[in-house]
Backbone as XML, in Angstrom:
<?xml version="1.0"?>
<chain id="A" units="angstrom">
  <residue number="1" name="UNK">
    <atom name="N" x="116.373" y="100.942" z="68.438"/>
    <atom name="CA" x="115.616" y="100.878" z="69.668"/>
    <atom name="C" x="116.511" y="101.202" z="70.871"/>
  </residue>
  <residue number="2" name="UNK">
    <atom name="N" x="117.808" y="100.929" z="71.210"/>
    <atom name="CA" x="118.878" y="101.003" z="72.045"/>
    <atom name="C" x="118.907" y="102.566" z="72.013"/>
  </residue>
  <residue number="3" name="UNK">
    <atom name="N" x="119.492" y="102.893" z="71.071"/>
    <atom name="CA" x="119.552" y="104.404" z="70.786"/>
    <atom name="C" x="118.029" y="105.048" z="70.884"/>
  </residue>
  <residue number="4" name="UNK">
    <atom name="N" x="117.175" y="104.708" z="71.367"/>
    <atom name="CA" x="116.095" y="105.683" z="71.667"/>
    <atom name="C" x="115.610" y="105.222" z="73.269"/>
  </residue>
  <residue number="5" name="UNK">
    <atom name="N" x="116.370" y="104.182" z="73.758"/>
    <atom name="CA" x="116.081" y="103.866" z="75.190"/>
    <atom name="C" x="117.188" y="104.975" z="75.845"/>
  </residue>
  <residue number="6" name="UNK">
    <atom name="N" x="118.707" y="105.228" z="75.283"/>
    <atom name="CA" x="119.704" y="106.174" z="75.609"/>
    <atom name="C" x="119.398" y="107.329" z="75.687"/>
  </residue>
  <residue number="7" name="UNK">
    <atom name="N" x="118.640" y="108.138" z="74.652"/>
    <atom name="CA" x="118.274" y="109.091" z="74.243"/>
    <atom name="C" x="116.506" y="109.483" z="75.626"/>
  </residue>
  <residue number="8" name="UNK">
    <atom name="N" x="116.082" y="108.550" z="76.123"/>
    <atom name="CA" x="115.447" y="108.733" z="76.822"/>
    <atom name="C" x="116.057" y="108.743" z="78.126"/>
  </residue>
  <residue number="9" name="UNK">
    <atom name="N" x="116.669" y="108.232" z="78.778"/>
    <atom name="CA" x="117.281" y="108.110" z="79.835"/>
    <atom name="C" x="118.321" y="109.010" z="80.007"/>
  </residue>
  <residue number="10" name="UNK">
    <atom name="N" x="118.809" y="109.882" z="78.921"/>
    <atom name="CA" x="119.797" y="111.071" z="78.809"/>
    <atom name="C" x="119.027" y="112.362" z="79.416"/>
  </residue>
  <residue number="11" name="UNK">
    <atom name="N" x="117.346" y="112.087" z="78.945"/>
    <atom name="CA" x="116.354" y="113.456" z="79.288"/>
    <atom name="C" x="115.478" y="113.262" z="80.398"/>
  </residue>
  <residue number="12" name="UNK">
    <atom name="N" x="116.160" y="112.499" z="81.043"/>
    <atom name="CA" x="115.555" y="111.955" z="82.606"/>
    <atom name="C" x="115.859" y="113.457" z="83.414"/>
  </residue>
  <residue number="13" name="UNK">
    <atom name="N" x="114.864" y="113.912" z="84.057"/>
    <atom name="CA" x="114.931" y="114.122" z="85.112"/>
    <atom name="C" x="114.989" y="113.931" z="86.499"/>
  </residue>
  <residue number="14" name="UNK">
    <atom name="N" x="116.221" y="114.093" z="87.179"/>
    <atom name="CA" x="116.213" y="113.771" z="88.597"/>
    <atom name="C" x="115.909" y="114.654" z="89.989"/>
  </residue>
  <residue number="15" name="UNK">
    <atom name="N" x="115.133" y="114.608" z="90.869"/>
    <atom name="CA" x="115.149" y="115.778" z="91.759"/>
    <atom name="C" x="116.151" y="115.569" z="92.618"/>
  </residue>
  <residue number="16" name="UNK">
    <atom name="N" x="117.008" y="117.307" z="92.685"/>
    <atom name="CA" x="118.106" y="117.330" z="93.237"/>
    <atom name="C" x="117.898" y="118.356" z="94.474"/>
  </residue>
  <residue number="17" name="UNK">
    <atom name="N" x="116.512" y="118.705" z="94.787"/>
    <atom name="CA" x="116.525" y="119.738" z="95.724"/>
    <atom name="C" x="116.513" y="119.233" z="97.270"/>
  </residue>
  <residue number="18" name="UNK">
    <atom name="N" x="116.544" y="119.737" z="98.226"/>
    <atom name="CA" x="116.168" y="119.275" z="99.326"/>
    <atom name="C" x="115.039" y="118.076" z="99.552"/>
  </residue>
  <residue number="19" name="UNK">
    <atom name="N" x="115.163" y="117.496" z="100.386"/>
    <atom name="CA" x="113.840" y="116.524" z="100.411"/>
    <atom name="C" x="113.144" y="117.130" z="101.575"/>
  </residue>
  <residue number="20" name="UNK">
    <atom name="N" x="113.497" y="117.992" z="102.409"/>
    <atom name="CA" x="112.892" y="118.790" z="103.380"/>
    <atom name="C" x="111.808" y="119.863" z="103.208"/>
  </residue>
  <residue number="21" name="UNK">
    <atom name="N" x="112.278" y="120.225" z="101.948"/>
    <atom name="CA" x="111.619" y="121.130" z="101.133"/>
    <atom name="C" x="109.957" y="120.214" z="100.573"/>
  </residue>
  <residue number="22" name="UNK">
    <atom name="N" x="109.941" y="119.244" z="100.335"/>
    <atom name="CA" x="109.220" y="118.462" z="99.829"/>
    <atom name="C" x="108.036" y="118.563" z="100.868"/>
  </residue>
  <residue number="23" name="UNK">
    <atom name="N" x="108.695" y="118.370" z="102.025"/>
    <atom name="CA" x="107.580" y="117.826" z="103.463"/>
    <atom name="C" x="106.852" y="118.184" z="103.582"/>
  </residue>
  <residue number="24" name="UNK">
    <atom name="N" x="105.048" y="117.880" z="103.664"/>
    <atom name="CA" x="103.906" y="118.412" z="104.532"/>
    <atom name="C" x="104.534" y="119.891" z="105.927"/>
  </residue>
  <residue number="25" name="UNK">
    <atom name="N" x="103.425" y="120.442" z="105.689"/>
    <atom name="CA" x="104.409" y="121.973" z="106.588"/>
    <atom name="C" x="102.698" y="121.609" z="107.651"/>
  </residue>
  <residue number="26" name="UNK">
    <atom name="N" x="102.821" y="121.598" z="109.016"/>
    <atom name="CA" x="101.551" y="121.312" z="109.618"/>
    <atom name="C" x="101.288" y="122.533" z="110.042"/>
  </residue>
  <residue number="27" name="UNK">
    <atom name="N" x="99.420" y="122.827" z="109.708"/>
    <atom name="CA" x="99.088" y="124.047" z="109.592"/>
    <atom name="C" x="98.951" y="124.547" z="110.720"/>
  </residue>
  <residue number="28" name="UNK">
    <atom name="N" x="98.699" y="124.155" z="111.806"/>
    <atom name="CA" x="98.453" y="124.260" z="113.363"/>
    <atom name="C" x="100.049" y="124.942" z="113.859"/>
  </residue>
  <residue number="29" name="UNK">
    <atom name="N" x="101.022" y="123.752" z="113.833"/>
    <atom name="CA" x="102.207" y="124.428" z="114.495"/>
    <atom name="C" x="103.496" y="124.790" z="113.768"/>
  </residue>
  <residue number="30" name="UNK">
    <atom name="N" x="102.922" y="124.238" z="111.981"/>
    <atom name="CA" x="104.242" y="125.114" z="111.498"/>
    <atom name="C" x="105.392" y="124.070" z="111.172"/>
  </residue>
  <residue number="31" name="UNK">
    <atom name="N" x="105.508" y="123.311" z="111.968"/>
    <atom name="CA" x="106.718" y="122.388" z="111.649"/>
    <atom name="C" x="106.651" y="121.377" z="110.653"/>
  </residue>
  <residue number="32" name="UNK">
    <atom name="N" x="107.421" y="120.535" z="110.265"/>
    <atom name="CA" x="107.230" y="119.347" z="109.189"/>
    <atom name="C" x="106.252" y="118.388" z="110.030"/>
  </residue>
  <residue number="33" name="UNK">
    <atom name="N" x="105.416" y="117.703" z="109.261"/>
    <atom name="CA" x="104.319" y="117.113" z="109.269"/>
    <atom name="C" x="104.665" y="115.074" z="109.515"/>
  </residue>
  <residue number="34" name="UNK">
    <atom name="N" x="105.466" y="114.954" z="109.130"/>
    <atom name="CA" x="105.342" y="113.457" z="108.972"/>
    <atom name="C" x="105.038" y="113.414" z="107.588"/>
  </residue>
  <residue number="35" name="UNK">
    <atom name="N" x="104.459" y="111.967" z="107.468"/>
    <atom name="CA" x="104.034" y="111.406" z="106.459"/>
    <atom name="C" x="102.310" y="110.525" z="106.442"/>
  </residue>
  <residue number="36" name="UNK">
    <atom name="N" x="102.164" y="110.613" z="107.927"/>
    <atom name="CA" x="100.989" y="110.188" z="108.479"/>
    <atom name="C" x="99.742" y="110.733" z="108.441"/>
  </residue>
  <residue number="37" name="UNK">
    <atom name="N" x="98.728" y="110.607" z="108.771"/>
    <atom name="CA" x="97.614" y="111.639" z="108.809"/>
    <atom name="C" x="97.431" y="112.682" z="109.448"/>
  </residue>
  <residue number="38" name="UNK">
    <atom name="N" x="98.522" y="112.802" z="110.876"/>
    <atom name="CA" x="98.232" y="113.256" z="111.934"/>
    <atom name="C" x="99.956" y="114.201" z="112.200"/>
  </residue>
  <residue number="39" name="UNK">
    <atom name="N" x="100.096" y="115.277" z="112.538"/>
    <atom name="CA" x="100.995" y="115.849" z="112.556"/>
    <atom name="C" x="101.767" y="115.048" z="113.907"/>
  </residue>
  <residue number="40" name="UNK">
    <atom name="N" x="103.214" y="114.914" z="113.614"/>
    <atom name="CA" x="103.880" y="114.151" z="114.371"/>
    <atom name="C" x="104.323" y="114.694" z="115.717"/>
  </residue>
  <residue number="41" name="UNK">
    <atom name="N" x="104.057" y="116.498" z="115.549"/>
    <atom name="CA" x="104.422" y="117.126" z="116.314"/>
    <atom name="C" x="103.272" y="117.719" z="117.765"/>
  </residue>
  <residue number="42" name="UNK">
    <atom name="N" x="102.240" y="117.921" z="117.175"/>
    <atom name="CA" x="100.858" y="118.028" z="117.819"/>
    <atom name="C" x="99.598" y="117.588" z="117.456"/>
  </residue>
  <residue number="43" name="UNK">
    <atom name="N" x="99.832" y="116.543" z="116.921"/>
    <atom name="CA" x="98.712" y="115.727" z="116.678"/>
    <atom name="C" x="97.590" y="116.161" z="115.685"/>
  </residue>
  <residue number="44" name="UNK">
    <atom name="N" x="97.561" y="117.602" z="114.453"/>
    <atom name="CA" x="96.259" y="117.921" z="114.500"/>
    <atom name="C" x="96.066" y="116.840" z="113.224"/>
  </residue>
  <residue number="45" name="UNK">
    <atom name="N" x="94.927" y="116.710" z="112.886"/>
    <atom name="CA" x="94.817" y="115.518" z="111.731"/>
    <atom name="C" x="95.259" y="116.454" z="110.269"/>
  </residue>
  <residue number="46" name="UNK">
    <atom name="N" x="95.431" y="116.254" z="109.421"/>
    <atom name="CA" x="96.155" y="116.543" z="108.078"/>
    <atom name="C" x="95.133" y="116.116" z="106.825"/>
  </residue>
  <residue number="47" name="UNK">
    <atom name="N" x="94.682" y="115.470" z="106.846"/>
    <atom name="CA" x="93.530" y="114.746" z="105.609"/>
    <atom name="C" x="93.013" y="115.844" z="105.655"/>
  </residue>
  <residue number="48" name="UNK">
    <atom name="N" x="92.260" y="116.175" z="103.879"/>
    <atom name="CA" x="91.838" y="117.416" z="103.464"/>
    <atom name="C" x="90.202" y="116.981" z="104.562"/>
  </residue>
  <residue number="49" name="UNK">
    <atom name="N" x="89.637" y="118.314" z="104.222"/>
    <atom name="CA" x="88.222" y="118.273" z="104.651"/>
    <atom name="C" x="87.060" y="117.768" z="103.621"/>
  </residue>
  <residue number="50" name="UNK">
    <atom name="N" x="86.019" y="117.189" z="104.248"/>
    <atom name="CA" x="85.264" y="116.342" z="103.254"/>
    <atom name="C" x="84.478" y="117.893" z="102.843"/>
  </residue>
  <residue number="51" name="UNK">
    <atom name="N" x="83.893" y="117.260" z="101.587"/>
    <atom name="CA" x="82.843" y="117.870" z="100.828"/>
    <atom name="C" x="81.686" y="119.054" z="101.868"/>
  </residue>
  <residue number="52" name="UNK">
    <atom name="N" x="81.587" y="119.992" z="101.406"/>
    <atom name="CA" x="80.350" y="120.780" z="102.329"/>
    <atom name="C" x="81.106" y="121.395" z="103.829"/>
  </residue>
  <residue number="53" name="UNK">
    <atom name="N" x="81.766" y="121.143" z="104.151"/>
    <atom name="CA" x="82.645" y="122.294" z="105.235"/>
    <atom name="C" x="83.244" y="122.740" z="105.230"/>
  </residue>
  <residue number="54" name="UNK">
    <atom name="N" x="82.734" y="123.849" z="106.129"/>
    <atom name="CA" x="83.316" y="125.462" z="105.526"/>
    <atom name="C" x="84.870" y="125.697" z="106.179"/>
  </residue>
  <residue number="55" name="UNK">
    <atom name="N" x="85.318" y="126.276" z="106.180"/>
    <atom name="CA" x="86.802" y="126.650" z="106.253"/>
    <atom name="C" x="86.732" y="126.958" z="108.043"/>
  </residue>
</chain>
């Protein structure tokens, strides 16, 4: 059991890329987004669009 907890934790993947890279990109002005609903930079809201509206 030891040897198959090792053997799992050997084939771990870790992310090693940027964490910048990761970020919400806000569609309005382009810049990183926050983490909030609302772009940190100009406010536009970020939550997808509900059901039935059009683009």
């Amino acid at each position: 059991m030891v040897t198959d907890i090792e053997e799992k934790a050997a084939d771990t993947k870790v992310f090693q890329g940027e964490i910048e890279s990761k970020q919400t990109i806000c569609p309005r002005c382009g810049k990183p987004a926050g983490e909030g609903k609302f772009c940190n930079n100009c406010g536009t809201p970020l939550g997808l669009m509900k059901c039935g509206n059009k683009f």
